[in-house]
LUMMAR-346566 format. One line per 3 residues: for each residue x, y, z of C-alpha. Coordinates in pm, 1 decimal, always signed. Layout:
BEGIN
X,Y,Z; ...
This chain:
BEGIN
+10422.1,+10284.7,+10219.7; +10770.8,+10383.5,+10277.6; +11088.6,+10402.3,+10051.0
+11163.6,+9987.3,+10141.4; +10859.3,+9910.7,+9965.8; +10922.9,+10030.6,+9644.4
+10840.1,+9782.8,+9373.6; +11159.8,+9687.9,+9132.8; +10868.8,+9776.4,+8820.2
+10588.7,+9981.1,+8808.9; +10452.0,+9966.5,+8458.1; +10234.1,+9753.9,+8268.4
+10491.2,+9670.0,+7954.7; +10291.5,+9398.7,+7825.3; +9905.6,+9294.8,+7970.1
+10006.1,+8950.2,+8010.2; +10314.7,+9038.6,+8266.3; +10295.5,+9171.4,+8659.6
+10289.7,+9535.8,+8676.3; +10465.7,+9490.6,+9002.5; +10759.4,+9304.0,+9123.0
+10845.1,+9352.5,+9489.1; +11216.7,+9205.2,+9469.3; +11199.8,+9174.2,+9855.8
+11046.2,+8908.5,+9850.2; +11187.1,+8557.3,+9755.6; +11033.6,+8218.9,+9687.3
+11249.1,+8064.9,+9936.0; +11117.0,+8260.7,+10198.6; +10826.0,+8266.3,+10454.1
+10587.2,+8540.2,+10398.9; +10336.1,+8685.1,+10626.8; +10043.8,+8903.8,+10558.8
+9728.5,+9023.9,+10676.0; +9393.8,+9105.3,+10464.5; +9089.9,+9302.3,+10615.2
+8867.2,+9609.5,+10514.7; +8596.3,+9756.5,+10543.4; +8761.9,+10025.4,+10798.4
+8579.3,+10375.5,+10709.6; +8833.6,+10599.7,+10883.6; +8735.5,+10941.5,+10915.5
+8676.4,+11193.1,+11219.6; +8711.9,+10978.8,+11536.4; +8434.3,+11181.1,+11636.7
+8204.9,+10994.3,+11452.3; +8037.9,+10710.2,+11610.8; +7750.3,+10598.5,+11326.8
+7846.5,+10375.5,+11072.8; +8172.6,+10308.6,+11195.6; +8339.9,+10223.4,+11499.3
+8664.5,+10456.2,+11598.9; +8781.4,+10209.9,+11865.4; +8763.2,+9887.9,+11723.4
+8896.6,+10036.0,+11389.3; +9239.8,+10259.0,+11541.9; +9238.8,+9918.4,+11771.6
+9237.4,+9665.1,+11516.2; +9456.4,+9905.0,+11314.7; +9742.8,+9857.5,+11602.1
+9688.6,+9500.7,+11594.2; +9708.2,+9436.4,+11263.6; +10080.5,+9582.5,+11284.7
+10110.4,+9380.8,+11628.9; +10083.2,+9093.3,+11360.3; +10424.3,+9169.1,+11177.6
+10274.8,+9143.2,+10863.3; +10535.7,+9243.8,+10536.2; +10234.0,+9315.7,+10322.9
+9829.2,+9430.2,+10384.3; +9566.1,+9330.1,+10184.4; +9282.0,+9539.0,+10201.0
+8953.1,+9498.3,+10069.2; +8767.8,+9828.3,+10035.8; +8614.5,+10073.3,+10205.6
+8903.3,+10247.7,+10389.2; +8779.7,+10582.2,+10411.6; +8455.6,+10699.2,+10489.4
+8412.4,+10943.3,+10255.7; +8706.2,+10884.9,+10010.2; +8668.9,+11275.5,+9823.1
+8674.8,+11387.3,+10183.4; +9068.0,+11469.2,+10213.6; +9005.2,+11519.4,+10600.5
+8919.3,+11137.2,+10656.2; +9235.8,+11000.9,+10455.3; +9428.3,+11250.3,+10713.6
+9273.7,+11018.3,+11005.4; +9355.1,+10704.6,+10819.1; +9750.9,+10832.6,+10800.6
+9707.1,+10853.9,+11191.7; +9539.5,+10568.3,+11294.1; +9785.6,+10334.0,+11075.6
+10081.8,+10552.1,+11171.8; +10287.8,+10164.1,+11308.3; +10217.0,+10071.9,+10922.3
+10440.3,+10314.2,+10788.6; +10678.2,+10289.4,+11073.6; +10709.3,+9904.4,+10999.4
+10746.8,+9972.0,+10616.7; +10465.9,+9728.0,+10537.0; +10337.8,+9703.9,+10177.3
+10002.4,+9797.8,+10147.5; +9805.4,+9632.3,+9824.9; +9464.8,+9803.4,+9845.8
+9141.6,+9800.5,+9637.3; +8867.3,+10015.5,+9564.4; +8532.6,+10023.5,+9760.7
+8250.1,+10207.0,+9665.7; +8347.5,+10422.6,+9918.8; +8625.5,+10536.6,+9810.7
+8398.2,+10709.1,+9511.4; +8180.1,+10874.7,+9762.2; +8194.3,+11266.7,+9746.0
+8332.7,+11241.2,+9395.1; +8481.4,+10989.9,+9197.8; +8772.6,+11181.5,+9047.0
+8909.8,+11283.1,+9381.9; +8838.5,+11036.3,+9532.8; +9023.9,+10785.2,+9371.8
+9307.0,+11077.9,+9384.2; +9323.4,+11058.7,+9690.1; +9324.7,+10633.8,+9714.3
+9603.9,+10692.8,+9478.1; +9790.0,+10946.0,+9667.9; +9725.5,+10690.1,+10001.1
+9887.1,+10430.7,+9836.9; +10209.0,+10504.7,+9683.9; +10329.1,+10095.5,+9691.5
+10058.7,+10078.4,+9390.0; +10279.1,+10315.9,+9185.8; +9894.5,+10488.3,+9056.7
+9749.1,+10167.8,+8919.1; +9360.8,+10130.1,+8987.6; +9409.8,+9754.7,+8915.0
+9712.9,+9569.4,+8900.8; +9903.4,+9271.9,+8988.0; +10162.1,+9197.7,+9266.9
+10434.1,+8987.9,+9204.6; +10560.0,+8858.1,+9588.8; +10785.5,+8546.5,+9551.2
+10576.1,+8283.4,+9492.8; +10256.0,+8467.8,+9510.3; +10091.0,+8669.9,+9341.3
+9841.0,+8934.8,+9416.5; +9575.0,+9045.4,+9165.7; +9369.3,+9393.7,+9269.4
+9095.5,+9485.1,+9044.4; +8865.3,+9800.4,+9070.8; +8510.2,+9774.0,+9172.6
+8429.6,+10121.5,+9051.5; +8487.3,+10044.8,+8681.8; +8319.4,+9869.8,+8414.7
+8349.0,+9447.3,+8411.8; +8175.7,+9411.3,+8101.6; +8379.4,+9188.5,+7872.6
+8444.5,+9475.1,+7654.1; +8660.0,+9650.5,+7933.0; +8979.0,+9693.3,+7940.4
+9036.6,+9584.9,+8297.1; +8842.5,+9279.2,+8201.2; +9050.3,+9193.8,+7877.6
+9353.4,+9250.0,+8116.4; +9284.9,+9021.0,+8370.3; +9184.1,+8732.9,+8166.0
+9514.5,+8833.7,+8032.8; +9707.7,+8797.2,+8383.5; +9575.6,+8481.1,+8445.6
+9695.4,+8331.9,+8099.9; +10028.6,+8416.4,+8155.0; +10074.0,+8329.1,+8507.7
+10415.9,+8347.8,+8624.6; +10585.1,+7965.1,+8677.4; +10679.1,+8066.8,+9032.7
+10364.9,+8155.3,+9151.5; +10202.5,+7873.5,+9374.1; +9957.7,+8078.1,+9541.1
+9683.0,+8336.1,+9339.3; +9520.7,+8624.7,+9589.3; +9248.4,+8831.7,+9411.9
+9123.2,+9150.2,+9590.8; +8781.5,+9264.6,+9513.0; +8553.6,+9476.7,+9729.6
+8189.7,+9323.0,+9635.0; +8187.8,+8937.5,+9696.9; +8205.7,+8716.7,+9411.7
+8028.6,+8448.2,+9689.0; +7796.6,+8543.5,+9925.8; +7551.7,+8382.1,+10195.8
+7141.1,+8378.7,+10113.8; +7062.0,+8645.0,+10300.3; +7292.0,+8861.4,+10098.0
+7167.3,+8725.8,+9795.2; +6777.8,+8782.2,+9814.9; +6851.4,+9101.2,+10060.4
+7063.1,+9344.1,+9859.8; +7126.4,+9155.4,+9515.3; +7475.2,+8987.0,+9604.9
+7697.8,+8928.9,+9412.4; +7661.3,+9134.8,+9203.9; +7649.1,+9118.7,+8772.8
+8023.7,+9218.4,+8738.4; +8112.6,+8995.0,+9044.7; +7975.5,+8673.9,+8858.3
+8164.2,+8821.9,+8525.2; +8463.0,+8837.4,+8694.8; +8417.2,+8475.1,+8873.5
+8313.7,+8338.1,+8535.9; +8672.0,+8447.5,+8381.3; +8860.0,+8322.8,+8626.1
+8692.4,+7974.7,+8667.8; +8676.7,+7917.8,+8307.0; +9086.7,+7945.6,+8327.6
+9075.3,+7680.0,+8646.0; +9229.2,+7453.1,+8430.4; +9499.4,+7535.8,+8321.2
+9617.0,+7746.1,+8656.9; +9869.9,+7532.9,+8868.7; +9868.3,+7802.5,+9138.5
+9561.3,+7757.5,+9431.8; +9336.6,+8082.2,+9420.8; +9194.7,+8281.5,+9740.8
+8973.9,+8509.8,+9621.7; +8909.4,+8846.3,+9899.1; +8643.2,+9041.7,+9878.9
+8459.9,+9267.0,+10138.8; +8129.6,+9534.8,+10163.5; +7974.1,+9282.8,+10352.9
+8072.1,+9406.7,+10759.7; +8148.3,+9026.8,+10887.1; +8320.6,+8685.3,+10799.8
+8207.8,+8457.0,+10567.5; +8388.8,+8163.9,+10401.6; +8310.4,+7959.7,+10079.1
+8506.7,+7688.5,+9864.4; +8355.0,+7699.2,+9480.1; +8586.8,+7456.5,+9244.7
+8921.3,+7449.3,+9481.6; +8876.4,+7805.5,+9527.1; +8851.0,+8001.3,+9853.8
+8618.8,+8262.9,+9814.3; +8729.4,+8486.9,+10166.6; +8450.4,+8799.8,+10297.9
+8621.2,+9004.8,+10551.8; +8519.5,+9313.9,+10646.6; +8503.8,+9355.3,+10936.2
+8759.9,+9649.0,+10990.9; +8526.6,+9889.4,+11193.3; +8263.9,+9995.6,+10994.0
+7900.9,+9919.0,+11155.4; +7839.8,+9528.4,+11135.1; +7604.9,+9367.9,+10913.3
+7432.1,+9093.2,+11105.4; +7391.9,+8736.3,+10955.6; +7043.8,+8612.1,+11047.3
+7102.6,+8298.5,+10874.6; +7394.2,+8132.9,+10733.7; +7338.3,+7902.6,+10383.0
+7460.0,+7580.1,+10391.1; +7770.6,+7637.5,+10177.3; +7920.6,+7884.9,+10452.3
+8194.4,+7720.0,+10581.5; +8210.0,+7977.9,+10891.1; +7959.2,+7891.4,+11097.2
+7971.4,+8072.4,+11443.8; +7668.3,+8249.9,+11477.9; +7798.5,+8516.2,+11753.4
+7798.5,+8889.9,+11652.9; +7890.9,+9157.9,+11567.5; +8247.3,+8985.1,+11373.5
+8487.9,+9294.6,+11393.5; +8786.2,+9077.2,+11186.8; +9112.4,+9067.5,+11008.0
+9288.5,+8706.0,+10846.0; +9647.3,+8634.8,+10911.1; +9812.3,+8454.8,+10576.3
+10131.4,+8299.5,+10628.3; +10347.1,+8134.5,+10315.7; +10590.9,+7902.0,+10370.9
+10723.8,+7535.4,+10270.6; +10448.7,+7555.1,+9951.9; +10208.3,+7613.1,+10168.1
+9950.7,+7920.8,+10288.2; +9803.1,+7885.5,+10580.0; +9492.8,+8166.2,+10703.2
+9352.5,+8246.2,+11068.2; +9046.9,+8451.5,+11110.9; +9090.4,+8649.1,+11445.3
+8741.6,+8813.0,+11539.0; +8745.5,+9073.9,+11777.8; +8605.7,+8890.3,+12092.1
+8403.9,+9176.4,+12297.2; +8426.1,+9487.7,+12121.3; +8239.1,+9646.3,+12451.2
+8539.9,+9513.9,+12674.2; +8772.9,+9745.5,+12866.7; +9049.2,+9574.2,+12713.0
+9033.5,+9428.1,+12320.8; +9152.8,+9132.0,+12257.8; +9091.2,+8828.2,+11928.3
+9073.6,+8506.2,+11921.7; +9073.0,+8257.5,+11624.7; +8802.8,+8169.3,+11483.4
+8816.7,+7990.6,+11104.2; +9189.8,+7835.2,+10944.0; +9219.0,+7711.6,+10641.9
+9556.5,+7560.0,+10457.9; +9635.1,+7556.7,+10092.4; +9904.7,+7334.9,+9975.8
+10092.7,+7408.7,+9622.8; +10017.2,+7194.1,+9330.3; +10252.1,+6865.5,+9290.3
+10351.9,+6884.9,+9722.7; +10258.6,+6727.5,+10008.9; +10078.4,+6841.4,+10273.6
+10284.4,+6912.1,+10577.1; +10147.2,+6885.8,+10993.8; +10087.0,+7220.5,+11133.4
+10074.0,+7326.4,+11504.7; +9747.6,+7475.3,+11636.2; +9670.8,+7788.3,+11620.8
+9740.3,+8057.8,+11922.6; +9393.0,+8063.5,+12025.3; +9352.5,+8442.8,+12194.0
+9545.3,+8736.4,+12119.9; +9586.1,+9069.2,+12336.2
């Protein structure tokens, strides 16, 4: 989003290498991002289904967070063949641009609706810092973001399958931290699972590839997904399996939270975005939740942390968390 975030590569040369390098960022360095979806911008007019002033809100906050790079998890447009609704996203996330943050999207399934073809034309057009890739990997210091496409085939025949399998065989030595965007959750609370079918087949194909590769991966894996319109947390074999989205679309309540939920607040409705901070080999992630959407003034306050810490380091004290944000 912006000529600073140009990546120094933008093609896939081999399957096994990143098919972007962002040169901006360095190993040595801290690194801040933010990852939420699950926004459906379109009209502002339009009150059902999605929420126009939690989403421009939380759209302003998110860049109130100084984050370098977005990760978003799908559903940014209402109807993504609907040109006029990507023209409202531009608006709302106007402070993105202006702060030259990267933006690493994936698809949602609503980014197909109205038409697949121009609809992912337009996700393309949206997101220049993906140089036109539908999937693709992010190469950011010492982490490394993988984005794969929920609107094509997972089938081990696929070529996005036989590609990522490749990706995570040929890991880069620097990476110590793995992010994988997704939009349908690979893990998913009970209700979601006897409810609508969650996750879904390709979901568990795509889980299965990556945890038969455990291993032999040195870096710690996040996995963020989102469709489901809350927060929900779960730790499967050292990986973080991350739900938010809760970007302003209309919240899906929880009735009932399974046991392996590690977020276990039962207040609603969870309007959300997670701040992810790298730094001395370690990531650390905050869940702010929107704390009265019906309030005069919006404001967040944190909810869930977790903390990763590289393979072959020690974990280091942390401070608390800021605990309400305007």
């Amino acid at each position: 989003m912006g000529a600073p975030a140009s990546p120094l590569s933008a093609s896939r040369g081999s399957d096994a290498r990143p098919t972007l390098t962002f040169p901006q960022f360095d190993s040595d360095r801290p690194l801040r991002m933010v990852a939420y979806g699950d926004t459906r911008f379109t009209d502002p007019s339009v009150t059902s289904g999605t929420n126009p002033r939690v989403r421009k809100w939380l759209a302003g906050q998110v860049a109130e967070e100084h984050p370098e790079v977005l990760l978003l998890t799908g559903d940014t447009p209402f109807t993504g063949a609907n040109v006029a609704d990507w023209q409202d996203f531009q608006r709302e996330t106007a402070p993105w641009r202006q702060a030259h943050i990267v933006a690493l999207p994936t698809t949602g399934n609503h980014e197909t609706y109205g038409g697949i073809q121009q609809g992912i034309a337009n996700y393309l057009d949206n997101f220049p810092d993906v140089a036109g890739h539908r999937y693709y990997s992010a190469l950011l210091g010492n982490v490394e973001v993988i984005s794969l496409d929920c609107t094509q085939p997972s089938d081990n025949s696929a070529a996005q399958v036989r590609w990522f399998a490749a990706q995570l065989d040929h890991l880069p030595s620097q990476v110590e931290f793995l992010l994988i965007l997704y939009h349908i959750p690979w893990m998913a609370d009970r209700q979601s699972q006897i409810f609508v079918g969650l996750p879904s087949k390709d979901s568990l194909s795509l889980r299965g590839i990556l945890e038969a590769r455990l291993g032999r991966i040195r870096a710690k894996v996040v996995v963020f997904n989102g469709h489901i319109h809350n927060y929900e947390r779960f730790e499967r074999r050292g990986v973080e399996y991350v739900v938010t989205g809760g970007g302003g679309a209309e919240p899906y309540p929880l009735l009932f939270r399974g046991r392996g939920d590690l977020y276990r607040d039962t207040g609603f409705p969870v309007f959300n975005y997670v701040t992810i901070d790298v730094a001395n080999h370690q990531l650390h992630a905050v869940m702010w939740k929107v704390k009265d959407p019906e309030a005069a003034a919006l404001t967040v306050e944190a909810k869930d942390q977790f903390t990763l810490t590289a393979t072959g380091h020690k974990a280091l004290p942390r401070g608390t968390a800021k605990r309400t944000r305007p």
